[in-house]
PDB file of N, CA, C and O in Angstrom:
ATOM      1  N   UNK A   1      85.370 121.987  72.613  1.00  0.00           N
ATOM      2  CA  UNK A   1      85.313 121.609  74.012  1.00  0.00           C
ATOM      3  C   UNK A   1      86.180 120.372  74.217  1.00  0.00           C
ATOM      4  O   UNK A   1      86.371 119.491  73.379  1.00  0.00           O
ATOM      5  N   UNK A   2      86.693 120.434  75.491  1.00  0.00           N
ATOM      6  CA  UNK A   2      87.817 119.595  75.366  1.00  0.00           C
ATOM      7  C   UNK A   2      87.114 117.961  76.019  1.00  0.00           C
ATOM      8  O   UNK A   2      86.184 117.839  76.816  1.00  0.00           O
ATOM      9  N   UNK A   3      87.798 117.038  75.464  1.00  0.00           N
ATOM     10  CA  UNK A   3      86.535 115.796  76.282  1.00  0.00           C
ATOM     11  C   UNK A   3      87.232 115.248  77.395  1.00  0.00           C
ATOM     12  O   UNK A   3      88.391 114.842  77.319  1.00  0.00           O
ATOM     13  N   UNK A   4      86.376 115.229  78.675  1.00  0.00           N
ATOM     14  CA  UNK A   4      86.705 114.433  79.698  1.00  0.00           C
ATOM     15  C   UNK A   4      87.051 113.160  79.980  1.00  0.00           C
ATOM     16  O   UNK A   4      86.128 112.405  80.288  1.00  0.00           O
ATOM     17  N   UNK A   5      88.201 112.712  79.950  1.00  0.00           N
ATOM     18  CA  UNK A   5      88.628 111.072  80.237  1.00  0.00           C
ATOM     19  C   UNK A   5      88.471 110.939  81.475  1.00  0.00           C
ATOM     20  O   UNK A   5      88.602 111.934  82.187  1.00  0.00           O
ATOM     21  N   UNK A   6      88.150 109.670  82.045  1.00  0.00           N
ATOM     22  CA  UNK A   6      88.279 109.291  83.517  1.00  0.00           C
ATOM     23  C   UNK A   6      88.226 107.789  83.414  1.00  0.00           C
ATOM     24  O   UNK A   6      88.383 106.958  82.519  1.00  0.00           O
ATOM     25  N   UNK A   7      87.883 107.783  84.945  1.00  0.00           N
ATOM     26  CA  UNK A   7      87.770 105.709  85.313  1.00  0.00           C
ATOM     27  C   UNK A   7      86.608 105.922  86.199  1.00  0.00           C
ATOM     28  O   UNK A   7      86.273 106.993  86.704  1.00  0.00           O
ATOM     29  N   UNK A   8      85.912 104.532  86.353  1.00  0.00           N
ATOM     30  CA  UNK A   8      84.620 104.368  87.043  1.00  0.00           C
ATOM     31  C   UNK A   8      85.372 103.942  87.913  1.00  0.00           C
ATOM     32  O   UNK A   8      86.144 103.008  87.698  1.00  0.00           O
ATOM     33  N   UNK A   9      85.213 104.966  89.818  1.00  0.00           N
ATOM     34  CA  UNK A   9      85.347 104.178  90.781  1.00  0.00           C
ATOM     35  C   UNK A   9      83.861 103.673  91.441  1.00  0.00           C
ATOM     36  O   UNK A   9      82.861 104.385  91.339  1.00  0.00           O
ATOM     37  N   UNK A  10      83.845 102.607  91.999  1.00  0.00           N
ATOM     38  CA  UNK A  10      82.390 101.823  92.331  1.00  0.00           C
ATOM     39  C   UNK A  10      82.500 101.504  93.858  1.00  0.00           C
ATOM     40  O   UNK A  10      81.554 101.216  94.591  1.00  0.00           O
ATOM     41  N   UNK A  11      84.303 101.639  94.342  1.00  0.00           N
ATOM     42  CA  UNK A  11      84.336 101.519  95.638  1.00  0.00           C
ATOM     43  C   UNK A  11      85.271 102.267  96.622  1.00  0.00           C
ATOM     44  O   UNK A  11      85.576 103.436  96.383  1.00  0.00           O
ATOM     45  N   UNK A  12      85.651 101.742  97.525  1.00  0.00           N
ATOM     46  CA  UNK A  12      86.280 102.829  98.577  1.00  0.00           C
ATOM     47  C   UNK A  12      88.111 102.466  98.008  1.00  0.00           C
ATOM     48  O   UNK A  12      89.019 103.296  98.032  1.00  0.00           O
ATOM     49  N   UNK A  13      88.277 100.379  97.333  1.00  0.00           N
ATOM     50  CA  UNK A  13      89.293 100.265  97.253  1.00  0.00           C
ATOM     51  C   UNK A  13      89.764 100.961  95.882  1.00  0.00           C
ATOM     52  O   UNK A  13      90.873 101.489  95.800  1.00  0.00           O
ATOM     53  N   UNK A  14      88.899 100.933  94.862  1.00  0.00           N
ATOM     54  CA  UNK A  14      89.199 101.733  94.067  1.00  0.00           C
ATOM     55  C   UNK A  14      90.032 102.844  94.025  1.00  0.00           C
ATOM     56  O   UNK A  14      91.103 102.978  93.435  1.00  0.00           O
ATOM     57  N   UNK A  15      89.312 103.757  94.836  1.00  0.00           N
ATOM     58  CA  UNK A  15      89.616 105.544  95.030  1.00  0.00           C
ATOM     59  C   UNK A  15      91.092 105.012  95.872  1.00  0.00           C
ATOM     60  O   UNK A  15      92.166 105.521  95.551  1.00  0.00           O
ATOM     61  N   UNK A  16      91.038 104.194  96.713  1.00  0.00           N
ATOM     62  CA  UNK A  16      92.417 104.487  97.277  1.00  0.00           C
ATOM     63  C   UNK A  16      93.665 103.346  96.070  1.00  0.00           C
ATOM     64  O   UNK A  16      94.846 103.421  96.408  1.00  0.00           O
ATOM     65  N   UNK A  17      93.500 102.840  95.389  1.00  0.00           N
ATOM     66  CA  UNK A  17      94.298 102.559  94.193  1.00  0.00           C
ATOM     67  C   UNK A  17      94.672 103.788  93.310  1.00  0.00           C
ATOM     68  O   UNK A  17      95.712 104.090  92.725  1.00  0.00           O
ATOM     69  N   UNK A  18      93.678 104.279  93.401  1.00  0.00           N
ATOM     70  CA  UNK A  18      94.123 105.671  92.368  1.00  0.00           C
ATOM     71  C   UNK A  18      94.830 106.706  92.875  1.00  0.00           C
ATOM     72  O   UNK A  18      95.496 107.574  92.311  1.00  0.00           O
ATOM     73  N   UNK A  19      94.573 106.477  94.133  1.00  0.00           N
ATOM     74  CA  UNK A  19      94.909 107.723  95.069  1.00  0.00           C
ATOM     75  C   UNK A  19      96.715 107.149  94.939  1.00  0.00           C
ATOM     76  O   UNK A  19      97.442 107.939  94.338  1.00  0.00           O
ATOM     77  N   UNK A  20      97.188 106.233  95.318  1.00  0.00           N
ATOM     78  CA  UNK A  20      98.401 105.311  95.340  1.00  0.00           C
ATOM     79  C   UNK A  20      98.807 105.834  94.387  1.00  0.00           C
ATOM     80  O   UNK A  20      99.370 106.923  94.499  1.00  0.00           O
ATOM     81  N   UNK A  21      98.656 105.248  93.196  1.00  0.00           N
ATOM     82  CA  UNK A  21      98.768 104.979  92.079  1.00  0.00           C
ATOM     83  C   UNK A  21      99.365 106.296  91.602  1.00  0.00           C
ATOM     84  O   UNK A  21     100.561 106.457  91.360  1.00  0.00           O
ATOM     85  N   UNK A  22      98.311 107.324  91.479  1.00  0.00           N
ATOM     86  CA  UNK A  22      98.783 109.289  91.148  1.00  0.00           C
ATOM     87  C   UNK A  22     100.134 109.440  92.029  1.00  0.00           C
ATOM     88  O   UNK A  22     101.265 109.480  91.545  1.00  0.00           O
ATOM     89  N   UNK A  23      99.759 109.530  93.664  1.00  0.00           N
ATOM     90  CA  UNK A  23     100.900 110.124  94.368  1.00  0.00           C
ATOM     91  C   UNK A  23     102.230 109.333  93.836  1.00  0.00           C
ATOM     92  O   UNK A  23     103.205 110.084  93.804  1.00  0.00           O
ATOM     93  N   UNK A  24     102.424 108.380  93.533  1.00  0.00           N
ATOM     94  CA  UNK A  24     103.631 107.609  93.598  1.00  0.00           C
ATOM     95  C   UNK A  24     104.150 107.531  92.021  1.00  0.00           C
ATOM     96  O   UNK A  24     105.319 107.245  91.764  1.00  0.00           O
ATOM     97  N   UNK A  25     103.070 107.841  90.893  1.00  0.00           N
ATOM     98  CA  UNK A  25     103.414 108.601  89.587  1.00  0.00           C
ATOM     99  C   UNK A  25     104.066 109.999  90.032  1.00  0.00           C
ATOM    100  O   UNK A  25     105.036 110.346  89.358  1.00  0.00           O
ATOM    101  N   UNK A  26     103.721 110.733  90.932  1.00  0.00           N
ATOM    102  CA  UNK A  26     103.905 112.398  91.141  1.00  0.00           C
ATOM    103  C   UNK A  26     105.449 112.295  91.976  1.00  0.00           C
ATOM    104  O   UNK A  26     106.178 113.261  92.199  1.00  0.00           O
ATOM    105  N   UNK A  27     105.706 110.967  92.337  1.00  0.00           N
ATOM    106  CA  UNK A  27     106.703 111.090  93.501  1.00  0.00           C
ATOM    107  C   UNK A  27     106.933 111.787  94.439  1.00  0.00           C
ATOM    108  O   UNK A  27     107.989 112.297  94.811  1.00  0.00           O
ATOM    109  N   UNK A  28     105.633 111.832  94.966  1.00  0.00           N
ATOM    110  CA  UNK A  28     105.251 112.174  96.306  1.00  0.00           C
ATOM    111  C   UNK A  28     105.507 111.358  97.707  1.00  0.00           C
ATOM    112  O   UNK A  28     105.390 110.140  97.567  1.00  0.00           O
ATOM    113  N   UNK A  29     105.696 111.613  98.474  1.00  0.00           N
ATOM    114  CA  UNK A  29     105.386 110.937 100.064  1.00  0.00           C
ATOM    115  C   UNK A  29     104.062 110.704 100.271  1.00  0.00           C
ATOM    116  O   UNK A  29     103.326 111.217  99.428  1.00  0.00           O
ATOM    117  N   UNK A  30     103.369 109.881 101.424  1.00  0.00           N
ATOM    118  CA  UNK A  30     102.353 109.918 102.035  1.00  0.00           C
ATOM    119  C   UNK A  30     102.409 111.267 102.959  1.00  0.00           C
ATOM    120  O   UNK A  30     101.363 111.902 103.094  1.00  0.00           O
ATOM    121  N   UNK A  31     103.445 111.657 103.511  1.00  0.00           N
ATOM    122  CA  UNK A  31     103.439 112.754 104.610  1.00  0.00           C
ATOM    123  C   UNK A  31     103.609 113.822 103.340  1.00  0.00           C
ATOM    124  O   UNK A  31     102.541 114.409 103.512  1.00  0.00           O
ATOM    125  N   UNK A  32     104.016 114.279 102.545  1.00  0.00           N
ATOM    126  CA  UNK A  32     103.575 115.424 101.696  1.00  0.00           C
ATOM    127  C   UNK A  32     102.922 115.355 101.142  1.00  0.00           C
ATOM    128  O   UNK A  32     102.802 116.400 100.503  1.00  0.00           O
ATOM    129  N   UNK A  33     101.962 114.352 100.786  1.00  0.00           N
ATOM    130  CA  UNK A  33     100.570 114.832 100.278  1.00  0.00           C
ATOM    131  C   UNK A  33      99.623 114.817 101.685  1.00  0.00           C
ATOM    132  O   UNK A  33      98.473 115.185 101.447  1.00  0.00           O
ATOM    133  N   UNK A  34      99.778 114.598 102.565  1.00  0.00           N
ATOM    134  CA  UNK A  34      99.079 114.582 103.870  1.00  0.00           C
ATOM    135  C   UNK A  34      99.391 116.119 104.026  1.00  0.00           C
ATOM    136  O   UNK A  34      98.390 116.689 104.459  1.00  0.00           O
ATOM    137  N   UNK A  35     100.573 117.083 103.793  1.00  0.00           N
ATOM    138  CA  UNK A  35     100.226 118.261 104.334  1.00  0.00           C
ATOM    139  C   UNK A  35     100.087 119.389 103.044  1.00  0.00           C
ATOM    140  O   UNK A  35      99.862 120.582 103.249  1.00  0.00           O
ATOM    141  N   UNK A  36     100.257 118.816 101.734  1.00  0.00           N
ATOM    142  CA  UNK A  36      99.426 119.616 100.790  1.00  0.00           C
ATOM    143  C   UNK A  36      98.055 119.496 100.980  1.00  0.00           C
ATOM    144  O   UNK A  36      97.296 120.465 100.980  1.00  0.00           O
ATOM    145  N   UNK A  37      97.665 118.200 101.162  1.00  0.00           N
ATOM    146  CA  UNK A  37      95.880 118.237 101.194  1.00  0.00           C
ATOM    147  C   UNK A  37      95.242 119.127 103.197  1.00  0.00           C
ATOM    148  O   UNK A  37      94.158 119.625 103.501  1.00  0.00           O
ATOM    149  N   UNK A  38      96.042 119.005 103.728  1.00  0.00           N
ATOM    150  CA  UNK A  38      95.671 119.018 105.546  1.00  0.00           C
ATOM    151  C   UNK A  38      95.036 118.348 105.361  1.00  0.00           C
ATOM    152  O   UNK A  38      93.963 118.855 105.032  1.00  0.00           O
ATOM    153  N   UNK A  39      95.022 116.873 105.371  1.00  0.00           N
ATOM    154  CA  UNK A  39      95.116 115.797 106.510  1.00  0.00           C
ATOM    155  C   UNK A  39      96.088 115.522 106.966  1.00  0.00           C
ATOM    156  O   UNK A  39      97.139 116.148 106.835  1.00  0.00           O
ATOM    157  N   UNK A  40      95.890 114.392 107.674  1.00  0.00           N
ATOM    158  CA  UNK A  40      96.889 114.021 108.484  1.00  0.00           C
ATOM    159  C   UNK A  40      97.267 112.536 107.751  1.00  0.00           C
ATOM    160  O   UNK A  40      96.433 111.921 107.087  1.00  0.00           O
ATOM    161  N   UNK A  41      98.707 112.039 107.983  1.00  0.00           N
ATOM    162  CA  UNK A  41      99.048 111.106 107.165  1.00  0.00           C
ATOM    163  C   UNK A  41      98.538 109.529 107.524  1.00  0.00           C
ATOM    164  O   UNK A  41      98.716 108.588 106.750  1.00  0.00           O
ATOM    165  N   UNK A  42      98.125 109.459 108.340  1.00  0.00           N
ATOM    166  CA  UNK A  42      97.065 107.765 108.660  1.00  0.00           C
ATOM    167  C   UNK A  42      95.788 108.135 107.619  1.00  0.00           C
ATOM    168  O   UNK A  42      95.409 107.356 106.745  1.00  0.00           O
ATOM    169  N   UNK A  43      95.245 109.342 107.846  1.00  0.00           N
ATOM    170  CA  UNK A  43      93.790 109.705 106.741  1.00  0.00           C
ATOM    171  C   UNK A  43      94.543 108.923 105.134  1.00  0.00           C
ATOM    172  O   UNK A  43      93.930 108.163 104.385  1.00  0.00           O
ATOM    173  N   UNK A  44      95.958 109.386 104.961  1.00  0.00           N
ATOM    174  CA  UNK A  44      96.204 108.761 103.334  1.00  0.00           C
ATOM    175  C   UNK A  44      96.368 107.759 103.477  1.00  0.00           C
ATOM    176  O   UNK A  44      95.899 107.078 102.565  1.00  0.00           O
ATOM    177  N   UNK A  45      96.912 107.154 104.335  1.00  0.00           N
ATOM    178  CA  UNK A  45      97.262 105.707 104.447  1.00  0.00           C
ATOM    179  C   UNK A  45      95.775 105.050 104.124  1.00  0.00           C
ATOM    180  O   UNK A  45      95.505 104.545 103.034  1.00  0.00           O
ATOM    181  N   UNK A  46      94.778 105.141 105.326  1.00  0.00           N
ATOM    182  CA  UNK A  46      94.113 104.648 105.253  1.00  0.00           C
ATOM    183  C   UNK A  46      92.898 104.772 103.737  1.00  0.00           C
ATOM    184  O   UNK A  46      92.329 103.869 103.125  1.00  0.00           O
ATOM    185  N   UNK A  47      92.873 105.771 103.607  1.00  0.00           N
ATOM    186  CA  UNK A  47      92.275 106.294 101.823  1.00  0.00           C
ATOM    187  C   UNK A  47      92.865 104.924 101.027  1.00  0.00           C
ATOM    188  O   UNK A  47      92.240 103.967 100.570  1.00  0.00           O
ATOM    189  N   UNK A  48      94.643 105.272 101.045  1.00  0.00           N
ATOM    190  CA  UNK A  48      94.938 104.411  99.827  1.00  0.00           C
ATOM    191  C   UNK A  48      94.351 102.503 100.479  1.00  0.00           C
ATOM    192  O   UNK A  48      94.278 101.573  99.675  1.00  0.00           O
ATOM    193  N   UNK A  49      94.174 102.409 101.287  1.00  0.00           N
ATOM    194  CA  UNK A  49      93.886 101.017 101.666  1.00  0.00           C
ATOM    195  C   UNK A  49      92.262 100.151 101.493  1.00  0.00           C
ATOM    196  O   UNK A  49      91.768  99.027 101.582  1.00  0.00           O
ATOM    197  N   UNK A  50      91.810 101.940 101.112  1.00  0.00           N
ATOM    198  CA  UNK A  50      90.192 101.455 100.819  1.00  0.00           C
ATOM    199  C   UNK A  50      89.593 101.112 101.955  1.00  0.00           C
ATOM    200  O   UNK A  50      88.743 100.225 101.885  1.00  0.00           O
ATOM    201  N   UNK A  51      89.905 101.756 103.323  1.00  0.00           N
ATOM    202  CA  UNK A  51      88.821 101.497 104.352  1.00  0.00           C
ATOM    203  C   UNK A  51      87.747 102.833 103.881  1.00  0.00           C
ATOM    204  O   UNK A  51      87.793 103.985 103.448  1.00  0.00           O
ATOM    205  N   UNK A  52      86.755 101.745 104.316  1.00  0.00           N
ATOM    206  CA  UNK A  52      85.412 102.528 103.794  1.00  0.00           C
ATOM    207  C   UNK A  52      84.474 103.409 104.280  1.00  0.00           C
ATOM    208  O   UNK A  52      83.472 103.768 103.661  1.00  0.00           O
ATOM    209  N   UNK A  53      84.918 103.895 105.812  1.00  0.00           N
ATOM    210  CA  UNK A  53      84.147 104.711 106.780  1.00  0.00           C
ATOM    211  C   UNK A  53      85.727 106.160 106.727  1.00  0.00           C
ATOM    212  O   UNK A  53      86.548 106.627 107.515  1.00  0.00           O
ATOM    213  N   UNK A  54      85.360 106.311 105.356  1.00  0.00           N
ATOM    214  CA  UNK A  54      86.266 107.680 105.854  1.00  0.00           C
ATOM    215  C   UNK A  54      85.659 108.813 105.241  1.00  0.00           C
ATOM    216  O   UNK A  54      84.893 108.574 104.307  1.00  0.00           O
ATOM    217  N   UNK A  55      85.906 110.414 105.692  1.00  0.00           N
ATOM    218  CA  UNK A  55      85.147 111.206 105.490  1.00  0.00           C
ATOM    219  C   UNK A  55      85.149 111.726 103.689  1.00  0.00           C
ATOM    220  O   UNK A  55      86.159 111.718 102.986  1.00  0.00           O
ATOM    221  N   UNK A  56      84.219 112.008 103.383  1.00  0.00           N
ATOM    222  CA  UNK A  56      84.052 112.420 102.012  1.00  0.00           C
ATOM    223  C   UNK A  56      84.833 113.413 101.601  1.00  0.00           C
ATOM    224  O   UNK A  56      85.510 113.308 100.578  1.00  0.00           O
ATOM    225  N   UNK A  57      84.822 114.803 102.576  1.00  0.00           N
ATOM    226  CA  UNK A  57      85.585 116.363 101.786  1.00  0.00           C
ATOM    227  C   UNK A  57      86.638 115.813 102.305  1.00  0.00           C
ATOM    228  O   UNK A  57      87.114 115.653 101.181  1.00  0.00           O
ATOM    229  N   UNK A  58      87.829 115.165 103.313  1.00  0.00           N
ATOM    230  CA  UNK A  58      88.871 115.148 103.448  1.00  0.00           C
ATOM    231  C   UNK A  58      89.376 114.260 101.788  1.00  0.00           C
ATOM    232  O   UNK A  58      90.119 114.740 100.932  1.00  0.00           O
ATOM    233  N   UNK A  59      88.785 113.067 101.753  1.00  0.00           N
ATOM    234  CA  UNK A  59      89.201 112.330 100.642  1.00  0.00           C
ATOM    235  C   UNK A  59      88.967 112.944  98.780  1.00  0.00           C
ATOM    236  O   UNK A  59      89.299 112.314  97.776  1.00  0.00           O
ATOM    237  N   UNK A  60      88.104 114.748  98.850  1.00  0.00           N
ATOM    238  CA  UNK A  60      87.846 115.343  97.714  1.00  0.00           C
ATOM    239  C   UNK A  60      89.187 116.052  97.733  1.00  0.00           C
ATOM    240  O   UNK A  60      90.030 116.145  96.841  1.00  0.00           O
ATOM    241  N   UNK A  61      89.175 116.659  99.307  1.00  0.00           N
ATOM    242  CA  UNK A  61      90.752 117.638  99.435  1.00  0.00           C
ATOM    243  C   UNK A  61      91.995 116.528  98.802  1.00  0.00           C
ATOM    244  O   UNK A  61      92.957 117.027  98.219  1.00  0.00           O
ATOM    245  N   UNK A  62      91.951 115.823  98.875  1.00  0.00           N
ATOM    246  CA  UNK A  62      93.529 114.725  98.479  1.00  0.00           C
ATOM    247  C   UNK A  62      93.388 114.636  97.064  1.00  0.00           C
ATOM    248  O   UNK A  62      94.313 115.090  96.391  1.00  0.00           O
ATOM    249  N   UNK A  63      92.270 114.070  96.408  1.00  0.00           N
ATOM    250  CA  UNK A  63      92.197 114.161  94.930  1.00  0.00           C
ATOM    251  C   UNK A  63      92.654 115.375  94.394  1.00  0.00           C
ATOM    252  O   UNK A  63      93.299 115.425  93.347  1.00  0.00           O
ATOM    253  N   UNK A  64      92.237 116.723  95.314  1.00  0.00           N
ATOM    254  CA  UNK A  64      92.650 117.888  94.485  1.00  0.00           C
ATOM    255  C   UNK A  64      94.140 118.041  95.084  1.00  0.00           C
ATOM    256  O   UNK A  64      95.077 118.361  94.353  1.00  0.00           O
ATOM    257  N   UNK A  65      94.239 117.882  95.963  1.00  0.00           N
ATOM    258  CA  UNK A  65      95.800 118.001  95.433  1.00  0.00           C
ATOM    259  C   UNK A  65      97.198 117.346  94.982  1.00  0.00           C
ATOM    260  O   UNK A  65      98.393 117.642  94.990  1.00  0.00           O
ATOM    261  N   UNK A  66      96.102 115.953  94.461  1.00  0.00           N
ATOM    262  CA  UNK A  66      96.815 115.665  93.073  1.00  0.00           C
ATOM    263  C   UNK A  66      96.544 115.918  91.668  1.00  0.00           C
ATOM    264  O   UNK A  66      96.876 115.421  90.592  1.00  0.00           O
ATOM    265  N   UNK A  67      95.903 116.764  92.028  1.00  0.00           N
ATOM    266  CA  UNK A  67      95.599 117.206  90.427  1.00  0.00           C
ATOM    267  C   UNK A  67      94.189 116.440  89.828  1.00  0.00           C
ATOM    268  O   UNK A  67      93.657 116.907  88.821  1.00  0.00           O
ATOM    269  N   UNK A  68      93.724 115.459  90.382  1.00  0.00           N
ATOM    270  CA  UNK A  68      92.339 115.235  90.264  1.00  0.00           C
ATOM    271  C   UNK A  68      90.777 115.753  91.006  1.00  0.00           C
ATOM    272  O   UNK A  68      90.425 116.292  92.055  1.00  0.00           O
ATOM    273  N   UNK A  69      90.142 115.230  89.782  1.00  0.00           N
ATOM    274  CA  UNK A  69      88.559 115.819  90.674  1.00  0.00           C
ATOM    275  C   UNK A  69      87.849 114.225  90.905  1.00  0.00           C
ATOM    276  O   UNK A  69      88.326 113.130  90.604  1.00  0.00           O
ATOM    277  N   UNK A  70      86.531 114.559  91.555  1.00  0.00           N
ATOM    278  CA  UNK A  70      85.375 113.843  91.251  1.00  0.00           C
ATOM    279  C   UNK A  70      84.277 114.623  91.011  1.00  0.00           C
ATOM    280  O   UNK A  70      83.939 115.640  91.617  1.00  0.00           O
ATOM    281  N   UNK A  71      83.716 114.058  90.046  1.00  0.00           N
ATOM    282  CA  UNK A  71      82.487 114.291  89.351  1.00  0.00           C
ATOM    283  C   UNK A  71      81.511 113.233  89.285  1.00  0.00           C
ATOM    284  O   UNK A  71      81.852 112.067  89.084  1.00  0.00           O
ATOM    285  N   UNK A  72      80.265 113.601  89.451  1.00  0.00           N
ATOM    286  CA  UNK A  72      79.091 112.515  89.230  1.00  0.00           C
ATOM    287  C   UNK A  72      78.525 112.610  88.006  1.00  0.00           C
ATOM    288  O   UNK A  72      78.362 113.815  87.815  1.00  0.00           O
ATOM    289  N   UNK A  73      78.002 111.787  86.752  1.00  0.00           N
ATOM    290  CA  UNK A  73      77.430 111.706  86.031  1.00  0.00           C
ATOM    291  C   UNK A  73      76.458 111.033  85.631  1.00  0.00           C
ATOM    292  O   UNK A  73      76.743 109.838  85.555  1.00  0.00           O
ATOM    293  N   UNK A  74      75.475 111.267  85.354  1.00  0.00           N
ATOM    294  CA  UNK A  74      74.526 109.841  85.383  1.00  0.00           C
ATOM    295  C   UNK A  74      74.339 109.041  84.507  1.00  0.00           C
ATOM    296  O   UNK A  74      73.904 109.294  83.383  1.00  0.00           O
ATOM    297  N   UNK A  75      74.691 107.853  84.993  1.00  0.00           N
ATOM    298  CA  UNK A  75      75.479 106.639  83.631  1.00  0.00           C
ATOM    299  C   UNK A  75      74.044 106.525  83.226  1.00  0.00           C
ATOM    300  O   UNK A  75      74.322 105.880  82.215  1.00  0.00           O
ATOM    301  N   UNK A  76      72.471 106.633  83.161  1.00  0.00           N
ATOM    302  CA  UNK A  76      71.653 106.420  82.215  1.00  0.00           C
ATOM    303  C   UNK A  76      71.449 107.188  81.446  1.00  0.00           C
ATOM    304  O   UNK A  76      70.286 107.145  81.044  1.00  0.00           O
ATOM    305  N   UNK A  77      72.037 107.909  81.019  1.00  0.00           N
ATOM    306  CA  UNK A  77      72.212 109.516  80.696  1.00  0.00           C
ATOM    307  C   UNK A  77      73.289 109.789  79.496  1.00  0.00           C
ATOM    308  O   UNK A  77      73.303 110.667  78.633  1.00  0.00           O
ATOM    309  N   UNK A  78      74.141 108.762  79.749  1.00  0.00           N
ATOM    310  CA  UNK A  78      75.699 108.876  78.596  1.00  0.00           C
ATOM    311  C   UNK A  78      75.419 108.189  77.992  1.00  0.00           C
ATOM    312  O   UNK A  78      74.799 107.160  78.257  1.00  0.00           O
ATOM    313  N   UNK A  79      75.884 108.648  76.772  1.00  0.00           N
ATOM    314  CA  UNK A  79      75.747 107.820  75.755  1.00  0.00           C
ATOM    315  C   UNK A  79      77.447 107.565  74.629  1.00  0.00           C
ATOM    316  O   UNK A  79      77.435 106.814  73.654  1.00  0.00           O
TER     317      UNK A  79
END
């Protein structure tokens, strides 16, 4: 079984660092990953800026189409 690497995000600025961070490794635009994921391109802007009132499945749709997921695990639980 293959083992899962990741990073602990804990906040909204987090997820949008990573979100940055991938697209601009992928050499992507903000406006082409805005219309691989359908959103609209202020939704990425604002993602990568870590405002914190934004919707959950729009910001799962963007992870997946960079090639990431989110997953929950329960950190009392790992060992």
């Amino acid at each position: 079984m293959k083992e899962i690497k990741g990073i602990r995000l804990s906040n909204a600025a987090e997820w949008g660092k990573l979100v940055r961070a991938t697209r601009k490794e992928q050499g992507i635009s903000q406006e082409q990953l805005a219309g691989v994921a359908n959103v609209g391109v202020r939704f990425i802007s604002d993602l990568e800026n870590g405002k914190k009132t934004l919707q959950l499945d729009k910001a799962i749709l963007v992870l997946e189409a960079l090639g990431l997921g989110a997953y929950a695990f329960n950190r009392w639980e790992m060992k």
